[in-house]
Structure formats: structure tokens, C-alpha cells
N, C-alpha and C positions, 0 to 999 in steps of 0.2 A: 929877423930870422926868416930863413926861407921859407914859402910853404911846401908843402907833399901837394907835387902835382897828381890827378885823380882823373883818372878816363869812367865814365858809368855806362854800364853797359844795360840794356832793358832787354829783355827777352817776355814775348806775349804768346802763350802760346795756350791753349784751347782749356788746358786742365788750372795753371796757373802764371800769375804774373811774377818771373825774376828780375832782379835787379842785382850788381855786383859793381861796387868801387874798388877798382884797379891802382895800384901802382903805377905811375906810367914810368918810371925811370929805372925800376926795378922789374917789370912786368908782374909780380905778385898780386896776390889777392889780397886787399884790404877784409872787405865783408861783403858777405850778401846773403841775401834773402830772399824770401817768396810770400805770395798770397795771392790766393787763401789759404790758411792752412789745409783746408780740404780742396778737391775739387773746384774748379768752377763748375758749374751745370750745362750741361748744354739740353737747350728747348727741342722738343719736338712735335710741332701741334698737329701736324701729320705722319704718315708713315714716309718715310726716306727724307723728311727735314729732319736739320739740323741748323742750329740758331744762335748766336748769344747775342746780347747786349754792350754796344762799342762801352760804353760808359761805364761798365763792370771793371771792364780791360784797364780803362785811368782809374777808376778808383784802386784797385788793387796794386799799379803801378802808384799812386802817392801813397798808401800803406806801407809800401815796402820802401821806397825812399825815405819816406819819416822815421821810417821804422832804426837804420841804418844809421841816418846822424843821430836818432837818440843813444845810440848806445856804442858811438866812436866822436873820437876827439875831432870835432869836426873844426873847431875854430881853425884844426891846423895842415885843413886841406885848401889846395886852391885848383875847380873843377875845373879840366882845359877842353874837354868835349864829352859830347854824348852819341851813343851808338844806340840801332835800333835791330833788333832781329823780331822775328814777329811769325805766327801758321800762316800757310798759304795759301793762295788761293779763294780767298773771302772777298766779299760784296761789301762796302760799306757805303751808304749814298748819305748826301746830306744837301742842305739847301742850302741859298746864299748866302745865308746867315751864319754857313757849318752847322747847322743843325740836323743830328741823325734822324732820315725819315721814315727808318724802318730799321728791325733788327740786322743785325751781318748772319746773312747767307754763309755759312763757314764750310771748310774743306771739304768736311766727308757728308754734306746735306747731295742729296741725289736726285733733288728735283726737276735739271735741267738736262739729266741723263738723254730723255731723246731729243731734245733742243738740237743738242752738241750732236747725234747720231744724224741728223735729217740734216744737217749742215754739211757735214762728212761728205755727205752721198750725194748732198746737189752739188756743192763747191768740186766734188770729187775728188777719191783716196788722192792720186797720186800729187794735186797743187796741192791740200792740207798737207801730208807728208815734206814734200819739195818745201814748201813757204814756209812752214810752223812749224814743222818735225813734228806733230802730233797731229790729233784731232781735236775738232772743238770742244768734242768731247762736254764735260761736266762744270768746266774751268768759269773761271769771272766773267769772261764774255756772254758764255751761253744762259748763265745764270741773270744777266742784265736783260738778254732777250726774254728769259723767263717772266721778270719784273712789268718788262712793254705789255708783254700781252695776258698776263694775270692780274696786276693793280696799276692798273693806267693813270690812277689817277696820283697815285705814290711818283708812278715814273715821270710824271707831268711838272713835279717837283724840283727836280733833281739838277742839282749845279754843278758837281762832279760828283765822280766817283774813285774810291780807294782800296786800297787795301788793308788788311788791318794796322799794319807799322805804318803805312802813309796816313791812318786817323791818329795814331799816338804823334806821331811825329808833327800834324796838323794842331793837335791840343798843346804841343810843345812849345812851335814858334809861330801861329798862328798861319803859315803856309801850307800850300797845299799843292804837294811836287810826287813824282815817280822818277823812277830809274828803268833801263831797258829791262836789266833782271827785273825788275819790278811788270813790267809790259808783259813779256815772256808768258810771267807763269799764267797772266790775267787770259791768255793767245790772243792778245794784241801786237805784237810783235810779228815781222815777218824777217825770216833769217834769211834767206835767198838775197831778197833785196836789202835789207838792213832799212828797214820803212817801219812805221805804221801799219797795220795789217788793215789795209782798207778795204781789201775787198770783203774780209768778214764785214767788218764793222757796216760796209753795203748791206750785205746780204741779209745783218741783221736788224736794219735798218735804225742804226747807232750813231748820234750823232759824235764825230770826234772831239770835239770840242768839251765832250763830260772828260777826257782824259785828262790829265795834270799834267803841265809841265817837268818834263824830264832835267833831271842833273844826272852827274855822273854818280856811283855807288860809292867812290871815297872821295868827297869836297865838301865845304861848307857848304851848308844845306839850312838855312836859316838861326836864327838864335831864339832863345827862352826868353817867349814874353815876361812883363812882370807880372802879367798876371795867372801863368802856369809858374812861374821863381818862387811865388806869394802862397799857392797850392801846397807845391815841394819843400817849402822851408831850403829853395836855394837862393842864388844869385843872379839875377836875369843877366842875360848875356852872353850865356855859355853857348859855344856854336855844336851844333846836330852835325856831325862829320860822317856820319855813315848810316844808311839801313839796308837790309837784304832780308828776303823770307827766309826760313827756319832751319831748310833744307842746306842751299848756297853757304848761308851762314856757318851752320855744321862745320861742311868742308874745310869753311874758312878758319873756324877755328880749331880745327887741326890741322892747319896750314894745308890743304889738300888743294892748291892752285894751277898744276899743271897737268897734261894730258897723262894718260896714265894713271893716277892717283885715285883713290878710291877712299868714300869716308862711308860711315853710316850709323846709322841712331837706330834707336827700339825703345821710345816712349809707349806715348798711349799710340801710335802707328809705328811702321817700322820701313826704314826707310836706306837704302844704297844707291850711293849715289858718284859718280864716275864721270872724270873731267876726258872732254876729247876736245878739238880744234876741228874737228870733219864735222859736217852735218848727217851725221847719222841717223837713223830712226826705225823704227816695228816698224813692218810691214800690217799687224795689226793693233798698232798703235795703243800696246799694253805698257808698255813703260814710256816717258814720256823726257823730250829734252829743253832744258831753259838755258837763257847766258847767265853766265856763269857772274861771281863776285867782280872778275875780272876780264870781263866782257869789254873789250872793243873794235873799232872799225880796223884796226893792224893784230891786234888777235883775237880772234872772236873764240874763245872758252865757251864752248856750252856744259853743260853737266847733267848726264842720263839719271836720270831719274826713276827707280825704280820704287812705290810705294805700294806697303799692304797697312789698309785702315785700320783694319785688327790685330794686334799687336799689345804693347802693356793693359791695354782695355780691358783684354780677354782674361790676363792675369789679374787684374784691378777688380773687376766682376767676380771673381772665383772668391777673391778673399772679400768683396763688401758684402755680394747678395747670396752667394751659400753659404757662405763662414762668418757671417755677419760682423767680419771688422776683426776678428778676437787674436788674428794673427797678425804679427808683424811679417814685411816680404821677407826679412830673412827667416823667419819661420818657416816661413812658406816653405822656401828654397831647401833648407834642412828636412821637409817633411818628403819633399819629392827626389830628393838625394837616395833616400831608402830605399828607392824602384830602380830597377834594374833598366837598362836600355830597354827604348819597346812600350815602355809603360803597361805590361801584361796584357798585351794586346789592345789598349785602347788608340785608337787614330781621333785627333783631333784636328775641326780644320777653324781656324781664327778668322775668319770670312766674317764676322756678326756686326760690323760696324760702317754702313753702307755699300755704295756699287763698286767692287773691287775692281781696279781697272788692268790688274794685270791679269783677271780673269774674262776681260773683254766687257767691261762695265757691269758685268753681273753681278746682281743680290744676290751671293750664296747661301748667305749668312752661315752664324756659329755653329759648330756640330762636333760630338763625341760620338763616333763609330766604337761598335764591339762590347759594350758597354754591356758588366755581366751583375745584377745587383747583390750577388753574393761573394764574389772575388774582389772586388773593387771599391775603393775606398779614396779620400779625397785626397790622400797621397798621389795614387794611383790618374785623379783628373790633374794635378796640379803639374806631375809629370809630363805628363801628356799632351798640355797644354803649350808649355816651354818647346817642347818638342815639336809640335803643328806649325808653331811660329818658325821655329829655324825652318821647318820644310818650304815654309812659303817664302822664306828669303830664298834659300837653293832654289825652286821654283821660279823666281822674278829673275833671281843671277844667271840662270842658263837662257831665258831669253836675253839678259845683254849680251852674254856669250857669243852667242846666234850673231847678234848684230855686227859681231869685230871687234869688242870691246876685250880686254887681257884682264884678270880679276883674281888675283892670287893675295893679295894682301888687304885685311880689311883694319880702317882705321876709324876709333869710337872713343868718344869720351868714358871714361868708368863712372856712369848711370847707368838708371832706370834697367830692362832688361841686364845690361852687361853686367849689373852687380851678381846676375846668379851666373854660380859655376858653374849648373849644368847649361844653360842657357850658352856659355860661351864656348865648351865643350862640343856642344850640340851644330852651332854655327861651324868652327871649325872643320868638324868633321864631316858634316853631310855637304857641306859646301864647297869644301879641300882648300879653305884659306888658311894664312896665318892671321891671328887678330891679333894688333898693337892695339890697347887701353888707352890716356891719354888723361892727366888730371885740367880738366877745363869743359868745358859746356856753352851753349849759347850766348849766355850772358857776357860769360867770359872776352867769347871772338864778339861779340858787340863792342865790347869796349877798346879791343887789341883794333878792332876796324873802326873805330873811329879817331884814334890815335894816327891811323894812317891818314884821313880825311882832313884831321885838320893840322896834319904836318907836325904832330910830334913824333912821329918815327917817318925816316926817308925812306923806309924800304917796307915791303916783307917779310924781311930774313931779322931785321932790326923786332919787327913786332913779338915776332915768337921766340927770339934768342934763350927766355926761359923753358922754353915749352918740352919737356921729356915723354918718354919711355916711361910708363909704371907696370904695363904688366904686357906678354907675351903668350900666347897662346897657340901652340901649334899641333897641327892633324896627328893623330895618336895611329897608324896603320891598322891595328887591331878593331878600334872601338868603329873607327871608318869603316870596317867591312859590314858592319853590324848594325850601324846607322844607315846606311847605304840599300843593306835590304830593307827594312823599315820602309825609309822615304819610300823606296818604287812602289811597295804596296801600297803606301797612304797616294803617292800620281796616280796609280792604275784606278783607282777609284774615284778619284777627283776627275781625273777627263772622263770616266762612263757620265758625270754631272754634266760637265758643262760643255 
């Protein structure tokens, strides 16, 4: 009997680890899963860190793999690859041994904020811009500069350096590789020249050699020791066909591959993000560009990146540490239904979760303006709150605007944020999109891209052929005029800030 060929897709991302076994003949979802069930934690032993532990990341990824063949007929799959999607922009070092010599530095830790600003300004704007399309900004690079000259003797260690799906994919098949999109997000990559970004790597006086070995984003990419098979309760052998951070990936899995195309998420951050072929960029280097899934030397894809750290956090906060748990989100969602546009005057701004950079690296942090304690009730913030979030994606979107970018259609898997209707209400209208939904996630496009990697689908068009339509949501004229004045009054008050 044949078996059911089986793509697995791994998704690592800051709150928790997914995992999902695909169909590959059918593109369907087999099963998947997560852990923890809560939360992961993330450390803060200072103010503007943020921290986790690599090894949290695999245990939680073999949780959920075991978890998976416990409770499907496994004797009657046979795995043909594995994919790896993963948060970005994290530190992970290790020694010769691969041994973690320090926690991972992760996305929204703001430690290396002026690193990245004094690199800026000696390398100057307009090469950062030209080379990198960013600035050095807060990224893996500047955060390694941080490591040189804060624990010397940690960075004395050090035998390369990764990212977080380049340590899973290291634990995997015991190598230890990057991709250009992998480079990119780290601003090791220089786009002008399609190189190594050596002069950072000068500047910050980086040896190249901690980099990894690049492969392409879809090829074989090493196989499952026995002794990660023996962890998994799989089959060593199975080839690694794909990784990409959280973001590219996204896009990828809602097939979002050509210029023009536009994806975006609202987990615990919130994130739009837009394919072009031009080397575009901020002038103040508030949103930011990497290559793309489909990045290369005859087309070089990058994809604008516009991120706000605060985002499902804000909402996740509201229901853990003022309503201590007692609601479910759709509760939530029902309770903030009841308020009227506006939220009776409350402006919230979702800033609380490190250096927002499309505010120009600024610590805003979180804030409820108008805030009246006899009119307002937790309806009232939880309204409010949905609502500050969508301001700040319009907010991020009219700077790509600005840049040349076209943004009329947004494409999201139906999670996290988008499960609420005002939330997707909210987006459309102050933003003047249409939002497509889309049933599929991270995990999902992990596994649909590693089906491309190692050659069981020839194409693109072959990986998503299941991929629909589930839900539509378009700009209401009415409720737009009404959301429209709101935002300006929540911008006029945000720029007296910053």
C-alpha cells in the first residue's frame, strides 16, 4: 500500500512553537499543533531586553511533533520534507560544539538601538539606504556589535552565528546554513551589489566567517540526523527543503510572490508587508526592505516591510493582566462590539512593546488617551485598543505609500487579530483596503515551501492550487468617514509626541 506522502511545516515564533503535517498530493491539512499551550515567556533582565532560550524553541517544536503522531495514524505517512518558518531578526551564537552561549537576543529587545543609529550616521544615510535599503538600525548585525563590546568574553566564543530557524534547522540536520533572505533581515546583505555587506561587517568589526553558509530558500538544505529522528519519534533522512523568517513566509503562504502583492499578520506584532523588484526605501528608514522567499540574482523580490511590535500583545495584556484570563478573545471581541465607533472618546496607542521603528526607533510605549473613570469600562478599552492597532497599520501603510508602493488589497490568513470583526472592519476602513482572509498560517506555507524545496511540487501555482478565498471584507463609505476622523485626531496627537 502506498503511503500518504506528508510535507511538516514548523513555525517558531516568540509566543509559541507550530508544527502542521500537510498532505502533499492534496495540499490539505493533516493536523497540527502548538506549544505551549500558553505563552512562551519572554526575559527581560533589563529595560528594553528581550530574550528567550534557543532550547525552549526545540523542546516545544518535539512536543508538538510527538504530540501529532500520537494521535494520527502515523504508520501510514511517509515524511518527503521539512520546512522551517521562524521570528526575525534574533541573535542566536553557539560554539564549536553548537553549543548556545547565550540567550537569543529576539526581535523586539531594543538594546542595540543606538548601535544601529551611530552606524547610520558614520557609514551615512544615503550608502545604508543605497546598500541595505535600511538602516543598521536594531537588526542581528548591530545586536552582534552589542555582544563585542558588552560580554567579550561570551563573543570570544563564538563559532557562528544564526538565526532563530537557522538554530532549529541546525538541531535538525546538524548543519549550520543561511539564505540571502536569511542575510537580509540579519543587514548583512547588501542589495546594490548583491555581496555580503562588508563594509558593515568592517565597521563593526565582524568577522565574516561567524556567517553560515548560504543555500538557496527552496533546496535541499541538509537531512534529520538520527539523532534529532530519535528526539521526534521520526525517520532520519528526511530532507530540510525550505526556511524563511515569519514575515517572507507569511506572504509565501498566501502565495504573495510578485511585485505588487501585499500580505499581512496581527499576532503578538503586526505586520504589512509588500513585494516590489525596485530597490526602494524610507528616507527615514521607518519601514524596512529584505529579499524576498523568491529572491534572486535575475529577480531580485524584496518585500517592504512595515512592522508595529505592539499589536496582539496589547490585546493579549488586556485580557491576562486586567481581566486576569477570565475571558475568551471572542469574548473580548463581543464585549468591544457593544461601543460604538470612536470608543467614546478613548485613543489608544499600541507602542508598549519595544523601539517602534516606524516611529523612528522610538520607545513610545503603550497609552489610553481621554480615559474618563466614570464613562468607561473595559469594553470601552478593549474597543479602543483594536482600534489604535488598525491606526497604526494606516499609519505604517501611508509611509509605504509615500515610497511608491500601490496598497489597495490586503491578504491575511484568518488568525489571531483577524479573527475579530471589528478589528477587520477597523483595518479596512481607516486604511481604504479590501481584506481577503485566507485558511492557512505559517506552518502551513512552511510546509507548502518545502514541498517546493525538495521537488514535490514544480511550481508555485502547483503548491497553492488548494489555496481559497474564505472571507472578503470591503470599505463600508459611511463607517470610513467616521473612522477617518478618529485616526486624524489619534495622528495629530501622536506627531505632537514624537
Amino acid at each position: 500500500m502506498n503511503k500518504q506522502k506528508i510535507l511538516i511545516g514548523y513555525d517558531i515564533g516568540s509566543s509559541s512553537v507550530k508544527a502542521s503535517f500537510l498532505d502533499a498530493d492534496t495540499g490539505t491539512l493533516v493536523k497540527s499543533t502548538f506549544f505551549p499551550e500558553t505563552e512562551m515567556k519572554i526575559e527581560s533582565p533589563q529595560p528594553g531586553f528581550a530574550e528567550q532560550q534557543p532550547e525552549n524553541w526545540w523542546n516545544n517544536l518535539v512536543r508538538a511533533t510527538k504530540s501529532i503522531i500520537a494521535t494520527t495514524d502515523f504508520s501510514a505517512f511517509e515524511i518527503a520534507g521539512i520546512g522551517i518558518s521562524y521570528q526575525m531578526h534574533g541573535l542566536v551564537m553557539v560554539d564549536e560544539n553548537q553549543n548556545v552561549l547565550y540567550p537569543s537576543i529576539i526581535w523586539c529587545d531594543s538594546r542595540a538601538v543606538d548601535i544601529g543609529q551611530k552606524a547610520f550616521n558614520t557609514l551615512g544615510k544615503e550608502f545604508c539606504l543605497t546598500n541595505y535599503l535600511n538602516s543598521p538600525g536594531n537588526f542581528t548585525a548591530s545586536k552582534l556589535r552589542w555582544v563585542k563590546e558588552n560580554e567579550p568574553e561570551i563573543f570570544s566564543k563564538i563559532y557562528k552565528i544564526m538565526l532563530p530557524g537557522e538554530y532549529i534547522a541546525m538541531k535538525l540536520s546538524g548543519e549550520i546554513l543561511t539564505t540571502k533572505s536569511g542575510l537580509s533581515e540579519g543587514l548583512f546583505w547588501d542589495f546594490k551589489n548583491n555581496k555580503i555587506a562588508s563594509e558593515l561587517l568592517d565597521y563593526y568589526e565582524l568577522d565574516p566567517k561567524f556567517l553560515p553558509n548560504i543555500v538557496d530558500t527552496f533546496s535541499h538544505q541538509g537531512k534529520l540526523t538520527v539523532k534529532a529522528a530519535n528526539e521526534l519519534g521520526l525517520t532520519s533522512g528526511i530532507p530540510i527543503g525550505y526556511r524563511a523568517g515569519d514575515q517572507p513566509n507569511n506572504a509565501f503562504s498566501l502565495n504573495v510572490l510578485n511585485p505588487g502583492e501585499i500580505a499581512s499578520t496581527a499576532g503578538t506584532s503586526g505586520v504589512v508587508y509588500g513585494i516590489t523588484d525596485k530597490n526602494l526605501f524610507d528616507e527615514e528608514s521607518r519601514v524596512n526592505a529584505f529579499a524576498h522567499v523568491n529572491y534572486t540574482d535575475l529577480q531580485q523580490n524584496k518585500g517592504v516591510l512595515l512592522c508595529i511590535n505592539g499589536t496582539g500583545i496589547l490585546n493579549s495584556w488586556l485580557r491576562n493582566e486586567l481581566l486576569d484570563g477570565r475571558y475568551s478573545y471572542d469574548e473580548l471581541n463581543e464585549l468591544a462590539a457593544k461601543v460604538p465607533i470612536g470608543s467614546e472618546g478613548i485613543l489608544s496607542y499600541p507602542y508598549g512593546n519595544g523601539a517602534e521603528r516606524s516611529l523612528g526607533d522610538k520607545e513610545y510605549g503603550g497609552q489610553f488617551l481621554g480615559l474618563n473613570l466614570i464613562r468607561h469600562g473595559k469594553a470601552e478599552l478593549l474597543r479602543s485598543s483594536q482600534e489604535g492597532i488598525a491606526f497604526a497599520f494606516k499609519y505604517g501603510i501611508d509611509i509605504m505609500k509615500d515610497m511608491g508602493m500601490k496598497i489597495d488589497l490586503l491578504r491575511a490568513g484568518n488568525a489571531n487579530m483577524f479573527l475579530s470583526p471589528i478589528f477587520r472592519e477597523a483595518i479596512a476602513n481607516v486604511c481604504d483596503v479590501n481584506v481577503e482572509l485566507y485558511s492557512t498560517d505559517g506552518s502551513i506555507g512552511a510546509a507548502r515551501g518545502a514541498g517546493v524545496g525538495v521537488g514535490i511540487y514544480n511550481s508555485y501555482e502547483e503548491a497553492f492550487k488548494e489555496l481559497k478565498v474564505i472571507r472578503r471584507i470591503e470599505p463600508d463609505k459611511d463607517k470610513k468617514l467616521i473612522y477617518d476622523e478618529v485616526y486624524n485626531n489619534w495622528k495629530e496627537k501622536l506627531l505632537l509626541d514624537i
